[in-house]
N, C-alpha and C positions, 0 to 999 in steps of 0.2 A: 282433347278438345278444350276449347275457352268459353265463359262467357264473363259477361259486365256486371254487374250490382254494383247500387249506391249502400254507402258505409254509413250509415245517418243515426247512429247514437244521439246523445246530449251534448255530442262537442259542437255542436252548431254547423261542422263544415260541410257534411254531402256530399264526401267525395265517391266519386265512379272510380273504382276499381275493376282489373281484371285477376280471375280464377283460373288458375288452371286445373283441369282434372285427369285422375288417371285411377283405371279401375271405378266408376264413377266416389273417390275420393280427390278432395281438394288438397292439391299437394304443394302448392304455391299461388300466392296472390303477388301484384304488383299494379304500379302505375297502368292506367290506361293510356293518357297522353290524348284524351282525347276532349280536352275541355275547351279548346279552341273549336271544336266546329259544332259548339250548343250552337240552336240557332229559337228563337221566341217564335209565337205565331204571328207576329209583324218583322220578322225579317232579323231581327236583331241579332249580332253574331258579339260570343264572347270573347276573349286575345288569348293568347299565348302566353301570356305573363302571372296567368294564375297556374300555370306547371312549376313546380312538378305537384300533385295533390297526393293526399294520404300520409300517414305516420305509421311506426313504427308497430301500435296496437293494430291499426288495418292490415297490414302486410302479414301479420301472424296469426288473425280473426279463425285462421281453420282449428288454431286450438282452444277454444273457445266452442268451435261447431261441433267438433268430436270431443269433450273432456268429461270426465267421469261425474262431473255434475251434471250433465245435459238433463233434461226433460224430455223422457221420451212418450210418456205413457200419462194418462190421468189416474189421479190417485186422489185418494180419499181417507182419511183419518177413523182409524178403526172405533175410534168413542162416537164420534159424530154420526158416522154411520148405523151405528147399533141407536143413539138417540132418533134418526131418523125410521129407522124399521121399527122400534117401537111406538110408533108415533103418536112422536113428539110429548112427553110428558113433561106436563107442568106443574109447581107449583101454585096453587089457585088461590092463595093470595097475593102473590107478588106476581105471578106470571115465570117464573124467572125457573129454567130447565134444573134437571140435578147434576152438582158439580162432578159427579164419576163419569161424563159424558164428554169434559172437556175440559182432559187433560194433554193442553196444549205444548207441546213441546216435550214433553214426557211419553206419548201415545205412539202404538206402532202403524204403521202408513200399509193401505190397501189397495192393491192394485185391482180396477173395474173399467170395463167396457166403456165405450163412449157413449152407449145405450143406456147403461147402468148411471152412470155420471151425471146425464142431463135430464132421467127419472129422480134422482136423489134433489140437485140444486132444484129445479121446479116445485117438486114438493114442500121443499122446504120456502124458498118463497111466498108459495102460497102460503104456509103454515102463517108464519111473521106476517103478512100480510094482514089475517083474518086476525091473529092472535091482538094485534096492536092498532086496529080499528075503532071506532066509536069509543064508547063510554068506558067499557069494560080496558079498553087497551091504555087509556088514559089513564086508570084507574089504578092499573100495573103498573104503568112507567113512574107513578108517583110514589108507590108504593116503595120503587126500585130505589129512591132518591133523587132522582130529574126534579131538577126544580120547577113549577107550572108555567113559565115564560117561555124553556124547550117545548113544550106541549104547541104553541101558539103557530108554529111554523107549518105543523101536520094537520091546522084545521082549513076545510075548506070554506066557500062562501058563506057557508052555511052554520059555520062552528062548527062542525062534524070532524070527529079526528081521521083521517086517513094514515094506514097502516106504513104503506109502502113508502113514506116519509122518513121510517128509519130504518131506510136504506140508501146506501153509500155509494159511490162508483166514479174509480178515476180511471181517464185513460192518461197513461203514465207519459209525460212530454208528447202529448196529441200531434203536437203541431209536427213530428218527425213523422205522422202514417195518418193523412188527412183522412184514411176511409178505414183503414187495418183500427187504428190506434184510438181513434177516435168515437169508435164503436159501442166502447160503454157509455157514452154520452146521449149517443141514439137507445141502447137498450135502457137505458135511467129514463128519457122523454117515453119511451115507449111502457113503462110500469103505469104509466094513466091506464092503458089496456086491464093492466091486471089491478088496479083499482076500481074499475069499473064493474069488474068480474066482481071481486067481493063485496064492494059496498051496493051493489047495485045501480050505481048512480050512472047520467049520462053524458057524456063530452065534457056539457059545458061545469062537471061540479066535479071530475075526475082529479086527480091531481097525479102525478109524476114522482119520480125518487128524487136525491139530491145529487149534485155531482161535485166533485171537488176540486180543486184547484191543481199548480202545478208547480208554476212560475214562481206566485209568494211563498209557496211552503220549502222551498229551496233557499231562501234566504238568496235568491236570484235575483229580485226585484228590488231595485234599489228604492225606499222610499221615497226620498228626496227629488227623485226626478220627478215624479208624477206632481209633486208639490211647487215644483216649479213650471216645467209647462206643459199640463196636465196628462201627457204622455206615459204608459209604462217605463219606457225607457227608450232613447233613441240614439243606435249606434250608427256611425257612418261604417261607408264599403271598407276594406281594409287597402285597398286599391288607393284611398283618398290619403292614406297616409303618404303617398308620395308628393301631396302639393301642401303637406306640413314643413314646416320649418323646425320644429321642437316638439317634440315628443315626452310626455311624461306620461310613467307605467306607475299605477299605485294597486295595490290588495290584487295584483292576479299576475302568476308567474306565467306570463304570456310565452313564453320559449318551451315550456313544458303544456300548460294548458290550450297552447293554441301549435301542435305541433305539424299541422296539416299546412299551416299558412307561412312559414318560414321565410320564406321569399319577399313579403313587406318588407318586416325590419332588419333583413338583410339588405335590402335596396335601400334603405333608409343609412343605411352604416356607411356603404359603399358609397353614398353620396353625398357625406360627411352635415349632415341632420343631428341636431343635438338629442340626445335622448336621456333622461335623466331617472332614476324608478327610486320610490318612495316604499321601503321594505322594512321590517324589524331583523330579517335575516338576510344571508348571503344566499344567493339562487344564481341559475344558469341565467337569467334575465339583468340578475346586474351586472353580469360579466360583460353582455354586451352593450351598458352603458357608460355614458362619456363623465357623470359621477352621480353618488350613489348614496342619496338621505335614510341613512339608518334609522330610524323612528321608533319611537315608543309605543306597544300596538294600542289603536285606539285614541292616536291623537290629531290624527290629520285635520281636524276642524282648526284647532290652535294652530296649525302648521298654515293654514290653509288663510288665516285671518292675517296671524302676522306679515304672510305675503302680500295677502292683499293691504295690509297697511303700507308696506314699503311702495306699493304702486298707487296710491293715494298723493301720499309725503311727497314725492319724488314726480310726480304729474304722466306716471306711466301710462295711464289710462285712454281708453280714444274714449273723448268726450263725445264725438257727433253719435257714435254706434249708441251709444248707452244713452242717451235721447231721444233718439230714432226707437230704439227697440227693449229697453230694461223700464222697469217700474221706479229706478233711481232717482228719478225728478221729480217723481209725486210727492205730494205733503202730507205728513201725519203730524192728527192731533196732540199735543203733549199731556191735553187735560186728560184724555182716555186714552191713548195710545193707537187710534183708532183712524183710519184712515180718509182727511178730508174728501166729502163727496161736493160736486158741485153744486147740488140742491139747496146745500148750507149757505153759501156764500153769493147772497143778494147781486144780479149787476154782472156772474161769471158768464165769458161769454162758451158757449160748447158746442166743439169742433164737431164735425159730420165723424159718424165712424166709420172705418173702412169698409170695403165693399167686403162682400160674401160670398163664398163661392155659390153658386147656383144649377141645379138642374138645367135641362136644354125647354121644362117648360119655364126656368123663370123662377123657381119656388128655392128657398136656401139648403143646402144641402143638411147645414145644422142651422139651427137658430135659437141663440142663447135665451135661457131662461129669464124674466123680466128680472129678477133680482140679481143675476151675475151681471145684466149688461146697465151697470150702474159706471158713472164717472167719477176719476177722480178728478183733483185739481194737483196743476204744478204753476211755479212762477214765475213771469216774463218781468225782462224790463226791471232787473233790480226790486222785484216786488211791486210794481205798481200797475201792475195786471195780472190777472189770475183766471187762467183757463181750464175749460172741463173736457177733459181726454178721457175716452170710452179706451176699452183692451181692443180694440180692433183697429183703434186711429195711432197708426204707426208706420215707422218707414219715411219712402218719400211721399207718400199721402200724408202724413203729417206733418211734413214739409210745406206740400200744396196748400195745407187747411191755416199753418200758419202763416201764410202768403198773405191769404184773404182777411185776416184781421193785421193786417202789416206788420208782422214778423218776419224773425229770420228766425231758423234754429242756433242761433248764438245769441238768442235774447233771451234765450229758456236758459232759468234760473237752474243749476246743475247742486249747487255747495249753498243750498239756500237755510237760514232761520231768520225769522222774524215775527210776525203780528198780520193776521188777519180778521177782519171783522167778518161776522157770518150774523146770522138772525135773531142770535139771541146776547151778541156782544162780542168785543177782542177775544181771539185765540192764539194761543201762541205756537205755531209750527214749525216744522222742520219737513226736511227735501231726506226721501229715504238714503241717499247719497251721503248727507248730510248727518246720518244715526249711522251708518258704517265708519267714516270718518270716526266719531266718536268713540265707536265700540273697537276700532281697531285701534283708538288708542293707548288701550290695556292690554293689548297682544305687542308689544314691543317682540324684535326677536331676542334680546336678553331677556326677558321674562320668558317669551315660550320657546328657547334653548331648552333651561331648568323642566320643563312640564316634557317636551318631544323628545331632548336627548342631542337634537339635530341642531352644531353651533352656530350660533350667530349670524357670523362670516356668511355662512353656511345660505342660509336662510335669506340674507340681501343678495345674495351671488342668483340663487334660486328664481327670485323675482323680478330681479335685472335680466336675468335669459327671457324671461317669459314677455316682459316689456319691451325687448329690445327684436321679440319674433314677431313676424308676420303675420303667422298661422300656426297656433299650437292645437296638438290631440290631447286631450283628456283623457288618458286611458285607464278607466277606474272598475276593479272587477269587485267579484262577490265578496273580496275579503273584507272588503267596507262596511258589509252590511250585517255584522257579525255581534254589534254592539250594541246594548241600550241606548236609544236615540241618534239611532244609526242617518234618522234624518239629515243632522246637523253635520255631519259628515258629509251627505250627497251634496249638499245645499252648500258647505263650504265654498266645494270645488268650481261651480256654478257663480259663483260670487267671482273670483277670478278670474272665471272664461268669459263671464259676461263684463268684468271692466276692461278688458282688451279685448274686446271685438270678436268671441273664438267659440261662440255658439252658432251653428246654423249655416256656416262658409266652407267652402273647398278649404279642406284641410285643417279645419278647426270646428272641435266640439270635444261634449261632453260625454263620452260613450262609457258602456258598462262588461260587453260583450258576456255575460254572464248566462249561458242557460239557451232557450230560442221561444220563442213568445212571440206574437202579436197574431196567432191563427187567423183573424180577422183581414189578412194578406188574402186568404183564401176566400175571395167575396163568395161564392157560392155554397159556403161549408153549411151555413142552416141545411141546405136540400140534403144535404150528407146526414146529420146530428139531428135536427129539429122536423123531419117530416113528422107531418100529424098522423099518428098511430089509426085513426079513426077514418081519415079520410085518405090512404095511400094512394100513390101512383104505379100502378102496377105495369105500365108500360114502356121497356127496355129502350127504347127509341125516342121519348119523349124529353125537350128540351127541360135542361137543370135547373130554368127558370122558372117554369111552370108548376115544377112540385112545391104540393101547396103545403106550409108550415106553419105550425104552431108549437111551443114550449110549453109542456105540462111541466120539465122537471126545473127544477130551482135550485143554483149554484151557494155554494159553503164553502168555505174558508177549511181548509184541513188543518188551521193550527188548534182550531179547539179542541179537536179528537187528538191532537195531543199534548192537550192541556188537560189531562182527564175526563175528558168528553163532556166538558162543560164551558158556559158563558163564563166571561168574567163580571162574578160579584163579589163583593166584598163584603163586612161588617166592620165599619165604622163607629169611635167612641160618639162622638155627637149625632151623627143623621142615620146610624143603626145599617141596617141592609139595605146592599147601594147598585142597582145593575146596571155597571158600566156597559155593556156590550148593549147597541141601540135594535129595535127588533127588526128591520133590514138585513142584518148580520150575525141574528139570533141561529144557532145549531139547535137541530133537532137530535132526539136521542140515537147512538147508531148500534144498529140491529144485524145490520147485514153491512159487510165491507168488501166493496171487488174493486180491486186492481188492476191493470194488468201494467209491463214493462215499468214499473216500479218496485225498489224492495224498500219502501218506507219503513217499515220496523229497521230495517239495517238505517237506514239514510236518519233515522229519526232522534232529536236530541234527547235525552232523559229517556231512552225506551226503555229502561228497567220497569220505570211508571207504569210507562203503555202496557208493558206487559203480566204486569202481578196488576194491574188496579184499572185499566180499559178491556183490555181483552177477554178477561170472564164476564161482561153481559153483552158481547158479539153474538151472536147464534148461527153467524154464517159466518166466514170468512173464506175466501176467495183469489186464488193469487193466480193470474196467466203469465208464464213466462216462460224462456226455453233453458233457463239454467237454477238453479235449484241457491234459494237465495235464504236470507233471514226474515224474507215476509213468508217463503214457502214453506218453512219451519214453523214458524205458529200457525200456519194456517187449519182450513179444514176442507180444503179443497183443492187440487193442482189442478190448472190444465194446462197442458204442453203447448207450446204455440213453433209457427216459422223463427228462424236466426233470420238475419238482415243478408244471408246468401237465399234463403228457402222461397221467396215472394210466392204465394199461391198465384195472386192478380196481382195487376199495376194498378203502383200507390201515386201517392201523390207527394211531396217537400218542398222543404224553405229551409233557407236562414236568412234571418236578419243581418249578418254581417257579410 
């Protein structure tokens, strides 16, 4: 017999596979061939052209399903268990259990019932729960060394500490199992229940666990993007590579990382597409490029300027795009460095901003905050008008709006410095257009030859392809993001694609394809994650819309748990101790850690740390998974879960690419 399953790892692709069985073992998988007749629930039908799907780890996943690592069974840590049957001893000054209970990674592993299993975790819940409530649990955590600003996260309205605040829970790449996966995000929102159980208190003073992140703890999310337009990250279809003209691959061995998808940049070859990759080594990806920027790892920003200076120098740039749509014509102060607003400049006239998307009553979908929808100014007319352009007045609406005070867009000052007067006397600016010009003029490629590796020649030849394309892809993956100031690396790239026209168009952008992110695809996921513990819907038939939601629990950053399970503070010779981490993004102490389809101890940088210097004031730790990993090795808890053939129910998937 056969049947279908989707393959939906971390590779982002989702491919439908078929199994074959015999004796009910899985004795071959392969292609379905059936990705032409998706059909959406408006009709939409996908091609032909996304065949054939799956890789070479799909096709051999049965070993993987049957391998001597499998998880078959719950199992429990013989220390932890004897702490929990003697229940719970503590130290009564610190709070802090005795270390012969948990010895992590050293302990021998006990197999228990699933009755047994979910008697121990509960209790111990509770236990941390109570233990780390109010005065007394504050009292421990400082005792422990938590500095009093982690305390601040765990108090509710009322200042009152709530326990269940240090507790943890990721669901591991969520967005691959919108209801499976996602699940420790609903049990985190649903620990208000078991705050309310110990502290007494009601709905509205409960509070929730923490849950944590996915995407940035991967070093997946590219800084840089969001810094430019305010997006996580925004990849086109891979389908859109075919209305590219040039292709550059940089930090992601796309022929190996992206194995399911083969069929793009093989069509891209076949139909003689230039494709160039930016690598410090030799890979199967630049084999199938037309040549090949060996680089110095961690230099692409330099790489990235000098280009854009030869498309400066050389006039490669489309002037209209980058007026129409870049922040390049605006002017900055030189006195502060700070960006002219029109309020300064007495007499500026200020264009209408563009319209809004709106609801079907009328009302805006977003509506920016008073202090981001501030205007700058840019300069018409050789400087001798100066206008106030909001971040929404763009396009050919800003074409229209310069209609009305008798412009063209070729009256917009592009390479602009000069003197403007504002309120309080001359200033002297510059056109941001105008401060890259400059600052590219120390990125020479004979200077940033020496710094990249990548010659000269090399480097003009680079930015004449790019100037001389249509429509180039950015193909920038997670290896960019690998570095101190990994920003100025996204941000490079972005500087380029935005002076030729190659953000935002068929066949041109800046993509990352690193990871899969944007859950938020799933408008209905709150009713999934976020129903109110308090107020459920218990009716099976009831529209997704109607369950009513509310967020007890409050999301964390997972790089502080491994950064020793703390903020970043400092001490400082002048201004002493310094807490750079602001309290929006303050970490609470963690007590309890569940996971599931993550082995972060494995995945995690410096986990020697984690493991001698975080991991002994966990008191829970919690690993789901169906293969026996280096988070289920320190753990204190297994629970076996389905492989991606087992589905109990139908799930739910995406990818962004």
């Amino acid at each position: 017999r056969t049947f279908t399953f989707v393959c939906a790892p971390n590779d982002t692709h989702n491919c439908r596979l078929k199994a074959f069985v015999r004796n009910d073992v899985i004795v071959r998988i392969e292609q379905a061939y059936d990705v032409d007749g998706y059909t959406d629930l408006q009709g939409n039908k996908t091609t032909a052209t996304w065949h054939p799907r799956g890789c070479l780890k799909g096709y051999t996943y049965m070993r993987r399903v049957y391998n001597k690592y499998r998880v078959k069974y719950p199992t429990v840590r013989k220390g932890w268990k004897d702490w929990v049957e003697a229940d719970f001893p503590r130290d009564q000054a610190t709070g802090r259990p005795p270390k012969k209970y948990f010895r992590r990674g050293e302990d021998e592993w006990v197999r228990v019932s699933w009755d047994q299993i979910d008697e121990l975790v509960a209790k111990a819940l509770m236990n941390i729960a109570e233990s780390y409530s109010g005065p007394k649990g504050a009292r421990w955590l400082g005792a422990q060394g938590y500095p009093s600003e982690m305390i601040e996260p765990m108090k509710d309205a009322d200042g009152k500490v709530a326990g269940v605040r240090t507790m943890k829970f990721r669901g591991g790449m969520a967005f691959l199992g919108a209801t499976r996966l996602t699940g420790l995000y609903r049990f985190s929102n649903m620990m208000a229940l078991l705050d309310h159980h110990v502290r007494k208190v009601g709905p509205d003073k409960a509070l929730g666990a923490r849950s944590w992140d996915n995407y940035a703890w991967h070093t997946d999310l590219p800084p840089g993007h969001a810094m430019v337009h305010g997006t996580q990250t925004f990849d086109q279809e891979f389908h859109d590579f075919d209305n590219a003209d040039m292709l550059i691959i940089s930090g992601l061995n796309l022929v190996e990382n992206k194995m399911a998808d083969p069929i793009w940049w093989h069509m891209a070859i076949e139909r003689k597409k230039k494709i160039v990759v930016i690598a410090p080594e030799h890979s199967p990806t630049v084999t199938k490029s037309d040549y090949w920027l060996q680089i110095r790892p961690g230099t692409d920003a330099a790489l990235m300027l000098a280009t854009a200076g030869v498309l400066i120098r050389r006039k490669l740039y489309k002037s209209d795009y980058i007026k129409k749509f870049t922040d390049m014509p605006m002017l900055i102060r030189m006195d502060n460095l700070k960006m002219l607003r029109a309020g300064e400049v007495p007499g500026a006239a200020v264009m209408e901003p563009g319209l809004q998307y709106t609801y079907d009553d009328g009302k805006p979908v977003q509506k920016d905050a008073e202090k981001y929808a501030v205007n700058g100014v840019v300069a018409a007319s050789g400087g001798r008008k100066f206008l106030g352009v909001s971040r929404n007045c763009m396009g050919e609406h800003l074409v229209t709006q310069l209609g009305k005070q008798n412009l063209a867009l070729a009256d917009v000052e592009l390479d602009f410095a000069g003197e403007v007067t504002t309120a309080t006397g001359k200033v002297a600016v510059k056109s941001i257009f105008r401060l890259y010009r400059d600052l590219t003029a120390h990125y020479t490629p004979e200077s940033v030859a020496e710094i990249t590796g990548v010659p000269a020649e090399m480097i003009r030849q680079f930015a004449e392809d790019i100037g001389a394309s249509g429509a180039v892809s950015f193909i920038c993956g997670m290896g960019l993001n690998m570095y101190f100031h990994n920003d100025l690396i996204n941000r490079s790239y972005f500087v380029v694609a935005s002076l030729t026209g190659n953000v935002g168009k068929p066949g041109g952008n800046v993509s990352s394809y690193a990871g899969n992110y944007k859950a938020p695809v799933f408008n209905g996921l709150p009713s999934y994650v976020a129903e109110d513990p308090f107020n459920q819907t218990l009716d099976p038939d009831v529209d997704g819309r109607k369950v009513k939601k509310k967020s007890y629990m409050r999301f964390e950053s997972i790089h502080f748990w491994a950064h020793g399970d703390r903020p970043l503070i400092v001490n400082t010779p002048k201004q002493g101790r310094v807490v750079l981490t602001e309290a929006g993004h303050m970490p609470s102490p963690s007590k309890v850690v569940w996971t599931n389809n993550a082995n972060q101890i494995g995945n995690a940088k410096w986990a020697y740390d984690i493991i001698k210097n975080v991991l002994p004031y966990h008191e829970l730790h919690v690993a789901t998974d169906y293969e026996w990993s280096m988070n289920c090795e320190y753990a204190d808890v297994v629970f076996p879960v389905d492989s991606w053939v087992e589905f109990s129910h139908p799930d739910m998937t995406a990818s962004c690419t």
